[in-house]
C-alpha positions as CSV (number, residue, x, y, z in Angstrom):
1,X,-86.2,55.3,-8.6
2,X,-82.8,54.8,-10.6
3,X,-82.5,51.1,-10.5
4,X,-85.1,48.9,-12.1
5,X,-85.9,47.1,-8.5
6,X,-87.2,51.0,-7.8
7,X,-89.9,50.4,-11.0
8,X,-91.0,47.0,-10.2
9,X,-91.5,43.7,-8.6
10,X,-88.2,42.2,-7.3
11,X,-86.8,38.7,-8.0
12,X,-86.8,37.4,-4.5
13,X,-89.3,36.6,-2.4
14,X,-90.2,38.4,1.3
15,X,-90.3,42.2,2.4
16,X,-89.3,44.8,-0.4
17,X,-89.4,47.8,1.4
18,X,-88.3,49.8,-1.9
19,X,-91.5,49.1,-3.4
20,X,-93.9,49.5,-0.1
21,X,-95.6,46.3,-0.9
22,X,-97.8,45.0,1.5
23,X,-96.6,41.4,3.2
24,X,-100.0,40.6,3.7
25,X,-101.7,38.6,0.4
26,X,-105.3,39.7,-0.5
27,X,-107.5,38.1,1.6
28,X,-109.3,34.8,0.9
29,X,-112.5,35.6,-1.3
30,X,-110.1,37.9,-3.7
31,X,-108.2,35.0,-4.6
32,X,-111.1,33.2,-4.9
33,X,-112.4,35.6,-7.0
34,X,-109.7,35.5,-9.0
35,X,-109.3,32.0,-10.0
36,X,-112.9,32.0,-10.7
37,X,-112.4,35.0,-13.2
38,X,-109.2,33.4,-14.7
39,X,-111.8,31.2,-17.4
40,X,-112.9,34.0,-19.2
41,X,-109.9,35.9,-20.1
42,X,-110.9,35.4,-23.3
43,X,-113.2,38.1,-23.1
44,X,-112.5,41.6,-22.8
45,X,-113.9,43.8,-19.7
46,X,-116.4,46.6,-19.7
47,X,-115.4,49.6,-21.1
48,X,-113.7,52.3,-18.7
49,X,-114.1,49.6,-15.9
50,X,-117.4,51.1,-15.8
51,X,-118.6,48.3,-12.5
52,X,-115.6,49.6,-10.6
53,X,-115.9,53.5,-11.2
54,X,-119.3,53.0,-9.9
55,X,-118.6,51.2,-6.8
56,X,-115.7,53.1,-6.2
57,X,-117.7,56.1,-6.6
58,X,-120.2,55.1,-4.3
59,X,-117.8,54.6,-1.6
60,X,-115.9,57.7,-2.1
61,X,-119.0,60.1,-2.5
62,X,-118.2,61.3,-5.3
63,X,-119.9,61.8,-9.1
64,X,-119.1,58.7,-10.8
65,X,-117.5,61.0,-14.1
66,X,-115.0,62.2,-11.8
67,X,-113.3,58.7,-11.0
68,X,-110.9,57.8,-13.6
69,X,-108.8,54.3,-13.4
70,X,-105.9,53.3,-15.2
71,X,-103.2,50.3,-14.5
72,X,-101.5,51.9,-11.8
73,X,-101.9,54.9,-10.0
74,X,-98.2,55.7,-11.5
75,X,-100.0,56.1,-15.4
76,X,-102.2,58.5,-13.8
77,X,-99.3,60.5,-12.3
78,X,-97.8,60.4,-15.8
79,X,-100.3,61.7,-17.6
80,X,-101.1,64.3,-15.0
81,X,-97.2,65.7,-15.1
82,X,-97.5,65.4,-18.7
83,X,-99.9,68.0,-18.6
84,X,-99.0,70.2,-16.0
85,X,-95.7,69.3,-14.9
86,X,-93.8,72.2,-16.0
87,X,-93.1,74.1,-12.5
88,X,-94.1,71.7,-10.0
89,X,-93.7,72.4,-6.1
90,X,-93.4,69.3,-3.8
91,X,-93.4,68.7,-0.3
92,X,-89.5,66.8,0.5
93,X,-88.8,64.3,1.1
94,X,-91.3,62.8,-1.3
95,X,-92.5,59.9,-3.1
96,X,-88.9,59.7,-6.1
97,X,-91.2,59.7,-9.4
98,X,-91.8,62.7,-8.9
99,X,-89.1,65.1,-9.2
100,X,-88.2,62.4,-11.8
101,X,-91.0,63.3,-13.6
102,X,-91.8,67.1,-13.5
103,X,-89.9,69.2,-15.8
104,X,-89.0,71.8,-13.4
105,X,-89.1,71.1,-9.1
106,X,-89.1,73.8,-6.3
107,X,-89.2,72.3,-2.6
108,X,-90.8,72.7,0.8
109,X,-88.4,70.9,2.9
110,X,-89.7,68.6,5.8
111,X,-87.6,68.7,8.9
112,X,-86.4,65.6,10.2
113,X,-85.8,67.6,13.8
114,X,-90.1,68.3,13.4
115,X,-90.9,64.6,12.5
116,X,-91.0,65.4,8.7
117,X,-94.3,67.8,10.3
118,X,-95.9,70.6,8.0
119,X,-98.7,72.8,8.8
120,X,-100.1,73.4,5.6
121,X,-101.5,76.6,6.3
122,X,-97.9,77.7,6.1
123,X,-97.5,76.9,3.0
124,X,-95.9,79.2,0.5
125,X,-96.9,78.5,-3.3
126,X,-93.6,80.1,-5.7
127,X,-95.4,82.5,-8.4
128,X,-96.5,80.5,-11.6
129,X,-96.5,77.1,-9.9
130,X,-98.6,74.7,-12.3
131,X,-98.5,71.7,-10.0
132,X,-98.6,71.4,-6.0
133,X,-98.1,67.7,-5.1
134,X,-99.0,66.7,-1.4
135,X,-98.1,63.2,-0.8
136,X,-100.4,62.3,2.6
137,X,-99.8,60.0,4.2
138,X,-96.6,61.0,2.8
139,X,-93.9,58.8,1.1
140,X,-91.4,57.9,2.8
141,X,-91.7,60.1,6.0
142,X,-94.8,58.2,6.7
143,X,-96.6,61.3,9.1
144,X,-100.1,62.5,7.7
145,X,-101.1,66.2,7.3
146,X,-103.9,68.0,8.6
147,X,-105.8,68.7,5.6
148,X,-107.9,71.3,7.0
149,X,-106.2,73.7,5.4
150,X,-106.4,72.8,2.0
151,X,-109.8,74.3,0.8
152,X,-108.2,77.4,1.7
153,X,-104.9,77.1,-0.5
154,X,-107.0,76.0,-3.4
155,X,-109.3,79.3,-3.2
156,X,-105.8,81.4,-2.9
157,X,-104.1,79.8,-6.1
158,X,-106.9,79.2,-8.5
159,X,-104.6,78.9,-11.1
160,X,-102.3,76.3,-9.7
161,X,-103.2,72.6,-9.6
162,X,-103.2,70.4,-6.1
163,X,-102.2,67.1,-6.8
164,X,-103.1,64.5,-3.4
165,X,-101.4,61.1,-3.7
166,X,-103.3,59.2,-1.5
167,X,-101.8,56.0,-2.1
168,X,-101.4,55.2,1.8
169,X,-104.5,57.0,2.8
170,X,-106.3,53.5,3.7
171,X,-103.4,53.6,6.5
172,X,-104.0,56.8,7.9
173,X,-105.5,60.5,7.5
174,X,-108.4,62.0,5.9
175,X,-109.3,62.3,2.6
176,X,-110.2,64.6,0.4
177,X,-111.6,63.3,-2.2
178,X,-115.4,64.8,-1.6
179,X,-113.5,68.2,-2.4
180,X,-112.9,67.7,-5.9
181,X,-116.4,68.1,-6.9
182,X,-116.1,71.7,-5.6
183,X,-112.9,72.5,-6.1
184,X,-111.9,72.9,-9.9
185,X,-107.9,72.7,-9.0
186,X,-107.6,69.7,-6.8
187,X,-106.7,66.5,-8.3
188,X,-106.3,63.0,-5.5
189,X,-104.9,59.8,-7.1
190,X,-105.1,56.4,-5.5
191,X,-104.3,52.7,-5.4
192,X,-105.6,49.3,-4.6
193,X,-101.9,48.7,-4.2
194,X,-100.7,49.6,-0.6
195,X,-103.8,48.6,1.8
196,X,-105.5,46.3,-0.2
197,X,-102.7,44.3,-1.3
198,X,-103.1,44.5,-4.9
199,X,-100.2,45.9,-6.2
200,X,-99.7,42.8,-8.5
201,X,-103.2,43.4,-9.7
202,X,-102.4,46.9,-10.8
203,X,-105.3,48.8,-10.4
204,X,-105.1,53.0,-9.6
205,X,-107.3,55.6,-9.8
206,X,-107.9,59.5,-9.6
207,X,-110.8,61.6,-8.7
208,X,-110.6,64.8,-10.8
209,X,-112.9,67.6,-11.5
210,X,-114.7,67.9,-14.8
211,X,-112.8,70.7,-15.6
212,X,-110.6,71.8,-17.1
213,X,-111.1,69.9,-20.4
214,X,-109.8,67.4,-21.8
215,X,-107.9,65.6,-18.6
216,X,-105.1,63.6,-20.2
217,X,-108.0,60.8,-18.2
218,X,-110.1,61.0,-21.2
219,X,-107.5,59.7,-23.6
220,X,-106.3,56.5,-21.6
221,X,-106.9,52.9,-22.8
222,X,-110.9,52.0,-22.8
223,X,-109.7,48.7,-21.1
224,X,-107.3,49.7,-18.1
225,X,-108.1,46.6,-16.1
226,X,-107.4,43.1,-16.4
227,X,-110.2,40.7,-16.4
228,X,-109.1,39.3,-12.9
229,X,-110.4,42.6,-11.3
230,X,-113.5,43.0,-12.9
231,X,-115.5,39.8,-12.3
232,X,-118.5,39.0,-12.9
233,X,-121.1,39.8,-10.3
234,X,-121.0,43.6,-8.4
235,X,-121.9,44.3,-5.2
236,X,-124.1,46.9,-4.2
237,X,-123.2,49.5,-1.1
238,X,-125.2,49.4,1.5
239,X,-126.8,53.0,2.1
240,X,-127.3,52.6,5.7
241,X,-124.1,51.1,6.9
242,X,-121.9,51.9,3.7
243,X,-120.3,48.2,3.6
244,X,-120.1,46.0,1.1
245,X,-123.4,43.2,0.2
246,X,-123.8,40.8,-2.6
247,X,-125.3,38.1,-4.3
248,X,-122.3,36.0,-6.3
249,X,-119.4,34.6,-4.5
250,X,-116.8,36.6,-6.6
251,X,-118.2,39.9,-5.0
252,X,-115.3,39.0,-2.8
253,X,-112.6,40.4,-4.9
254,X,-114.3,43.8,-4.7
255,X,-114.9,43.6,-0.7
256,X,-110.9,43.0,-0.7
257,X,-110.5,45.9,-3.2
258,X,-112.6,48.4,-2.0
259,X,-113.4,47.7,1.4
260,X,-111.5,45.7,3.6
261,X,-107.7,47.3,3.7
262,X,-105.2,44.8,5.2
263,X,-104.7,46.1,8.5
264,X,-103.1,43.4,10.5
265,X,-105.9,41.2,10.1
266,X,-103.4,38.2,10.2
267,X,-100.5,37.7,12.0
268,X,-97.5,38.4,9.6
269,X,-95.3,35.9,9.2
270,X,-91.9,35.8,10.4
271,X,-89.4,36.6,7.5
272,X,-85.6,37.6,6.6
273,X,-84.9,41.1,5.2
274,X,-82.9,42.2,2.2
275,X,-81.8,44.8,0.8
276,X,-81.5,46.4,-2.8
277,X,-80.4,50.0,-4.5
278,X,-82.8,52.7,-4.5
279,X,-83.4,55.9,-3.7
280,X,-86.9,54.9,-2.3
281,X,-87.8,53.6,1.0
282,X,-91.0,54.3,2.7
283,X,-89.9,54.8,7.1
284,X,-92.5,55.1,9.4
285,X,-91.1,57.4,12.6
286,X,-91.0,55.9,16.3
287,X,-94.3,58.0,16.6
288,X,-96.4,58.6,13.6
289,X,-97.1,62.6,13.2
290,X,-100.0,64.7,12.4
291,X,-98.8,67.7,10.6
């Protein structure tokens, strides 16, 4: 992520494949949701996004005080390396903030010759690790992991921290986010970015255990979101089949936020390709892998 094109949105129009952006737009009733919203910037938004950490709670399963959301998954990383960034272990190829961002990096290497494959039960944590990051799906290899090791490395290395980036995870693989609650070392961060097609929107968010205390979480902004993603009028999850219902029209934006990920409901569109410096660029294999 050396050149600014690697940090944020690009001057041109079409595919950026730097930046992983989706080519799809939101779908119809965000939009809609959105211009309907755009009146009342005026106003501020609920505190903590309090509408959305419930919904999104509800569809992860998860205690509501364990969802934290801040503009961008990418704050969230921040503030978790800030913390416990110090001897950070990462799975490489990996997504570029983060060796950028941890203070000091020892590596796993994923093997082209496997299909950028890991078994995790495999894995070998260096003494006094602070921070294990798992990127799954990962970025840019593009295979998934089988997670079903997991539980087990976080009973084995209570004292080290298991960061899941599960930015992609609305494209494939399981996740783990039902885990946090029993697990006091296992952090999973999010997006509405990749999927959903929100990126411009800038909405992230982390599941992460109550303790240890204080999560850098608990001192972010009390107003992470813009108005146009908290509009006026929530939807409720539907116990028996888990989709989204609602009364008001601009529901819509949280259907396209929460619940319907862009996958290839639309034809995409035919379109040139450029390219542009960086160090980032997320390649999906002739077959996708399962670790």
């Amino acid at each position: 992520m050396q050149s600014l094109l690697g940090k944020g949105g690009a001057t041109f129009e079409g595919l950026k494949l730097l930046l992983c952006e989706n080519p799809l737009p939101p779908i119809d009733e965000a939009i809609a949701a959105a211009q309907a919203e755009a009146p009342r910037g005026n106003y501020y938004t609920e505190p903590y996004s309090a509408p959305l950490r419930r919904l999104l709670a509800e569809q992860l399963n998860v205690p509501e005080p364990l969802v934290h959301i801040n503009a961008g998954s990418e704050l969230i990383l921040r503030q978790l390396f800030d913390r416990l960034g110090d001897r950070v272990h990462l799975l490489t190829p990996t997504y570029a903030l983060f060796p950028e961002i941890a203070r000091r990096v020892t590596e796993t290497p994923l093997l082209p010759e496997r299909g950028f494959a890991f078994d995790l039960a495999k894995l070998e944590v260096p003494h006094d690790t602070t921070l294990v990051v798992i990127v799954n799906p990962n970025n840019p290899s593009g295979g998934s992991f089988d997670m079903g090791p997991l539980p087990d490395l976080l009973r084995r290395h209570p004292a080290t921290a298991f960061l899941v980036d599960g930015a992609f995870i609305d494209l494939g693989g399981r996740s783990v986010a039902t885990l946090v609650e029993r697990h006091g070392n296992l952090l999973v961060t999010r997006t509405l970015s990749k999927a959903h097609s929100l990126a411009g929107f800038r909405v992230g968010y982390a599941v992460l255990p109550s303790a240890p205390a204080p999560l850098p979480l608990k001192r972010t902004s009390s107003l992470p979101t813009s108005r146009l993603v908290m509009p006026r009028g929530w939807p409720s999850v539907s116990a028996s089949s888990g989709s989204w219902s609602s009364r008001w029209a601009t529901a819509g934006w949280v259907r396209a936020s929460c619940g319907s990920p862009r996958r290839g409901r639309r034809t995409m569109p035919a379109s040139s390709t450029r390219s542009a410096p960086s160090s980032e660029h997320y390649t999906v294999p002739s077959s996708w892998p399962s670790a």
